[in-house]
N, C-alpha and C positions, 0 to 999 in steps of 0.2 A: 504494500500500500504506500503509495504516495504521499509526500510530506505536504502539509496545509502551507500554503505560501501566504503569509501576510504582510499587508501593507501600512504603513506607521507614517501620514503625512500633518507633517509637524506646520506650524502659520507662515513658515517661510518668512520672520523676522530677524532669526538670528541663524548664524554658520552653525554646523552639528558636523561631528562631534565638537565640543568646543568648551572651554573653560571659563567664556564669559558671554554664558546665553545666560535665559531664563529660566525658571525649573521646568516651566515645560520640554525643553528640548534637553535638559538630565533627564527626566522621568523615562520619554523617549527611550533615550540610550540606553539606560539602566535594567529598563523591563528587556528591552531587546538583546543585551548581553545575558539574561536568563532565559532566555526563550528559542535562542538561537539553536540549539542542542536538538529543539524538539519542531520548531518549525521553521520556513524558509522566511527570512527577516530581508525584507525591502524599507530604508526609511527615507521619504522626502522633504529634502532641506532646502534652505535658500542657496544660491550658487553664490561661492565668492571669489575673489583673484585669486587666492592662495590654494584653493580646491578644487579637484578634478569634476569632470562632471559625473563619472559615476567612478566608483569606488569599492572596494570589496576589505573590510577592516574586522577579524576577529570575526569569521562568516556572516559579517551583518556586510547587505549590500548598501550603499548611503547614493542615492540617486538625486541628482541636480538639476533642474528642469534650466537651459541655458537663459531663458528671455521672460520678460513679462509680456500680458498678467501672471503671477505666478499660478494658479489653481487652474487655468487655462491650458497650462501645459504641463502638467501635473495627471491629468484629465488625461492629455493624450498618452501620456507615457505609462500610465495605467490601464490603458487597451491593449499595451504590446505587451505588458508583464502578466496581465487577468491573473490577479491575486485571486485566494478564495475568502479571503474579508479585506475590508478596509479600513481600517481605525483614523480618525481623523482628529488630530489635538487640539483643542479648544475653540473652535468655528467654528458654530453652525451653519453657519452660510455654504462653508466651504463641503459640510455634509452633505447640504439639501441639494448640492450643485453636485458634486460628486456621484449620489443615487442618480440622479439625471439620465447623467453621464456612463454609467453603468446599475443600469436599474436592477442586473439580476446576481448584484455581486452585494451581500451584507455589509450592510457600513455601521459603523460603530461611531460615537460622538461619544471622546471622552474628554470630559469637564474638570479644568482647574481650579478654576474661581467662578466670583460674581460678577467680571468685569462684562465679558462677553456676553453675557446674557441679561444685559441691562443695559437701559439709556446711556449714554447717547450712542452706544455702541449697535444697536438693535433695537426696535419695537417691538412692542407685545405682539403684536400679528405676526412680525416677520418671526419673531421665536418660535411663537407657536406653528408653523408652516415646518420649521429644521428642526423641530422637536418631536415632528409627527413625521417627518418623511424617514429620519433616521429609525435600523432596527433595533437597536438598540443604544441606551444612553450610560455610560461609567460615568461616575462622581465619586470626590474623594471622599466624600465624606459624607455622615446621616445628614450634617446641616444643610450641605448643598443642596442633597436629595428634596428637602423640604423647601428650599428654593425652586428648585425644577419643577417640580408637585403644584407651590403655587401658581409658578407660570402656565401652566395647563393640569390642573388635574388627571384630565383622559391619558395620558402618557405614565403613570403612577406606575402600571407592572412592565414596562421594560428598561428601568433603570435600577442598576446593579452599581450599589457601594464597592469599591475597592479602594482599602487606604493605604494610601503610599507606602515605600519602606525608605530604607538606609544600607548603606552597605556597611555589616559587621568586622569585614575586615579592613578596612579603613579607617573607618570608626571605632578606636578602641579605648577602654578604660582607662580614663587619666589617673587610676587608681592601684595598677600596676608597678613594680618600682621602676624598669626601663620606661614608662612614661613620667613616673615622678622627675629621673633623673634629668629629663629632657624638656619638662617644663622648666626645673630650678636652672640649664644654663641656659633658656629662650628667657626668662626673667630677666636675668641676669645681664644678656645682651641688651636686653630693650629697658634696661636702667630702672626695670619694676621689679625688681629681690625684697624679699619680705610682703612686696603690698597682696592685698585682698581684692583680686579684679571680680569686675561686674562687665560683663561682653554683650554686645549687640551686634548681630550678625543681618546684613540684608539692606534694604533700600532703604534713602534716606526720601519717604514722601510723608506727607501725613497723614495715610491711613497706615502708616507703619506705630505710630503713635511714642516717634523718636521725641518731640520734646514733653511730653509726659514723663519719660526717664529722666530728663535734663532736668526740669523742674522739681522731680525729688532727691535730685543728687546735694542741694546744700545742706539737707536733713538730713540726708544717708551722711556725709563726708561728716557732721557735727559729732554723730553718734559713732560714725567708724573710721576714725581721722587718716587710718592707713590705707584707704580705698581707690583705685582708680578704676572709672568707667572707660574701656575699650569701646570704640562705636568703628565698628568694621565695615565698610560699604562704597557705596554713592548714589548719586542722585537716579541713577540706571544701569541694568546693567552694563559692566563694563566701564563705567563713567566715574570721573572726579570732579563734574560741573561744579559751580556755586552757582545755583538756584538760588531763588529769594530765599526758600526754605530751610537748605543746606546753610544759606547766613544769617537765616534764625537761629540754628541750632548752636551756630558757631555763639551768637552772642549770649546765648544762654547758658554755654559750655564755660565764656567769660570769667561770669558770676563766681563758678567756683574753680579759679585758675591752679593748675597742680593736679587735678582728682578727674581731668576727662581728656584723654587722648585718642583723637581721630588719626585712623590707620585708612590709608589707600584701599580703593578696590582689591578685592586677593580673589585670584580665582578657585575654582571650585576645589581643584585635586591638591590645596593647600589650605582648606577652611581645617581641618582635622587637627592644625597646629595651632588654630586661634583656640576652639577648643578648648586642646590642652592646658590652657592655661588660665581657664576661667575656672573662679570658685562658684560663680552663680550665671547663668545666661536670662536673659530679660526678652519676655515678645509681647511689647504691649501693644499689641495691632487691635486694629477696630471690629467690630462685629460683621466685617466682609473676610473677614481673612476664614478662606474654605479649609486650609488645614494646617498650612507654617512645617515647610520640612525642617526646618532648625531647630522646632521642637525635638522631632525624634533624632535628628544627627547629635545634636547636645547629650539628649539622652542615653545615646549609647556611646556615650564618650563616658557617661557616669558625673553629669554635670546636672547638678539640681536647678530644673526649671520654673521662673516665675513668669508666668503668660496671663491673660487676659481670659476671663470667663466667658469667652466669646467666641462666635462661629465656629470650625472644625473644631480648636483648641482645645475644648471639654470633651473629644473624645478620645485625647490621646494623653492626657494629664489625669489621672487621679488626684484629688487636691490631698494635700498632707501624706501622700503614698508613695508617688511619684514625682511631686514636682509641688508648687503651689499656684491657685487661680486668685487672680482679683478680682474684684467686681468693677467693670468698664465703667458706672459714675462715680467711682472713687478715685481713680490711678492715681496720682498720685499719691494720696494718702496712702494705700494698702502697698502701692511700689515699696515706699519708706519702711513700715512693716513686713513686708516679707523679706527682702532683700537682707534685710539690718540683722534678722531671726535666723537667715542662713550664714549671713558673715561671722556672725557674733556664737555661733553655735556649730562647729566642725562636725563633728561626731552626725548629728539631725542631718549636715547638709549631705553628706557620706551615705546617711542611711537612706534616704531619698533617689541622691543618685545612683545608687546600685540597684534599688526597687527601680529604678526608670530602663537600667540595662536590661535586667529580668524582662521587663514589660517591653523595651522592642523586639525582643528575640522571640518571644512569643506570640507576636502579633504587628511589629510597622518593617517587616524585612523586604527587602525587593524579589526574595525567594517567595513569600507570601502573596507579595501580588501578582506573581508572573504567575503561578499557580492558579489564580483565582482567575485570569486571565484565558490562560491554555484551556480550563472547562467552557468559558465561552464561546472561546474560539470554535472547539468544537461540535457544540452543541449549535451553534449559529451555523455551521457546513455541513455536519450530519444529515444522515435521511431521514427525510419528512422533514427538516428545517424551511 
């Protein structure tokens, strides 16, 4: 029997493989490096100067469509490959256009966020058209699902939760002594020996809900005088703009000059070292945020999380188990409280993070979701599908 051949077409805004897209185009990668084994992995990317047009990396084939429109020629190049599904990353449009295009090949709409499926990005009509055309819809998460749900009800039994993972061997216990030893000389170089870091990993926009951290940093820094907040990012991926935003943050950073140091963009296959070196990791993102992969990469570093009681986050945090939630009309307040309770208390924040290791390995691994994936796969090709 012949191997299912699947198709992975990513928005075609950043280069894949690549160390400074978006998660979409890691997630991509990451499932199709698990799935490879078991089926024939086509993914399409945006074409760029440095990249061939098609390619063959680790049996994933990575296919470039040469010109725009991009989903245009996308379109054609998936006539000459006739996958037996087609997963389509975060576009509905480019679903409902795709079915079109090949009506008798299963297309998949698998959902990152709430960007795409909201104004100004779509209307409700047009949603609901690339919500009903597609066979099926993946989301990461229960809160999204209830997002989707509300945008059309009548589409409720074909979308299928799958939450993301991390990769364990990457991501490993900063609780080990070979990582202890490797955090104390990464301190050491970056002139932070002895202090008690607080790390923020990801974009600097404001539903990131980065000066909410900034605002309770002169109460944390009172109460933990040896504290410095790492803010790891920029304004996009890949970027070191100053945006108005980004020169908000900086003047808020100000206030408490010595206790906050902004680090450059780092790309992905070097986030594992920021990590390392955090005693607390902070995601105070707003109630759109569908799941936060820095949730679970922190977590399986063995770093005690304090995130926001909001959208995906609460399903991947046990509060006081795994990590701790605040309530999104407090942040700051409750930032200052949690934070302070993990700095101030080693042992708690240890026990925490090793309950979070426990809980990715169990449940946010990218073996996990390629899994949950491969039974769709063939249940959507199978006979009578």
């Amino acid at each position: 029997m012949s191997r299912l051949r699947v198709a992975i077409v990513t928005p075609g805004t950043f280069a894949i493989p690549s160390g400074k897209s978006s998660s979409v185009e890691l997630v991509a990668t990451e499932v199709g490096e698990r799935l490879k084994d078991h089926v024939l992995i086509d993914i399409f990317g945006k074409k760029t100067k440095g990249q061939p047009a098609s390619e063959v990396l680790g049996s994933i084939r990575f296919l470039r469509p040469p010109a725009r429109p991009y989903i245009r020629q996308v379109a054609k190049a998936l006539r000459k490959v006739r996958p037996d599904v087609i997963q389509v990353e975060n576009r509905p449009r480019f679903a409902r256009y795709l079915k079109k295009q090949c009506p008798h090949t299963p297309v998949v709409l698998s959902l990152h966020s709430t960007t795409f499926i909201s104004r100004p990005h779509i209307s409700p009509a047009t949603l609901r058209s690339c919500l009903r055309t597609a066979d099926t819809i993946v989301v990461n998460s229960e809160f999204l699902r209830q997002r989707v749900v509300a945008a059309d009800a009548s589409i409720a039994g074909k979308i299928v939760v799958n939450h993301l993972g991390v990769d364990t061997n990457r991501f490993v216990s900063r609780w080990s002594e070979e990582e202890r030893a490797r955090r104390e000389e990464q301190l050491a170089r970056l002139g932070l020996a002895g202090k008690k870091i607080i790390l923020y990993v990801g974009r600097f926009i404001p539903r990131k809900g980065v000066h909410h951290l900034l605002a309770a940093m002169p109460a944390i820094a009172a109460i933990v005088p040896d504290v410095c907040l790492l803010l790891v990012g920029g304004a996009s991926y890949g970027s070191n703009r100053l945006t108005p935003y980004v020169r908000k943050l900086h003047r808020q950073a100000s206030v408490v000059n010595g206790h906050v140091r902004f680090l450059p963009f780092v790309s992905h296959d070097r986030i594992p070292e920021c990590f390392r070196l955090a005693d607390v990791v902070v995601v105070p993102s707003d109630a759109r945020e569908a799941f936060g992969l820095v949730n679970v990469e922190a977590m399986a570093c063995g770093v005690p999380v304090v995130a926001t009681a909001a959208g995906g986050m609460k399903e991947i945090i046990e509060h006081g188990v795994s990590g701790l939630l605040i309530d999104p009309d407090r942040p700051v307040e409750q930032l200052v409280a949690g934070v302070c309770a993990l700095l101030e208390n080693p042992d708690y924040a240890r026990t925490l993070g090793e309950n979070g290791i426990r809980r990715v390995r169990e449940t946010f691994t990218w073996e996990h979701a390629s899994d949950r994936l491969l039974q769709l796969y063939n249940r959507l090709s199978g006979p009578g599908a």
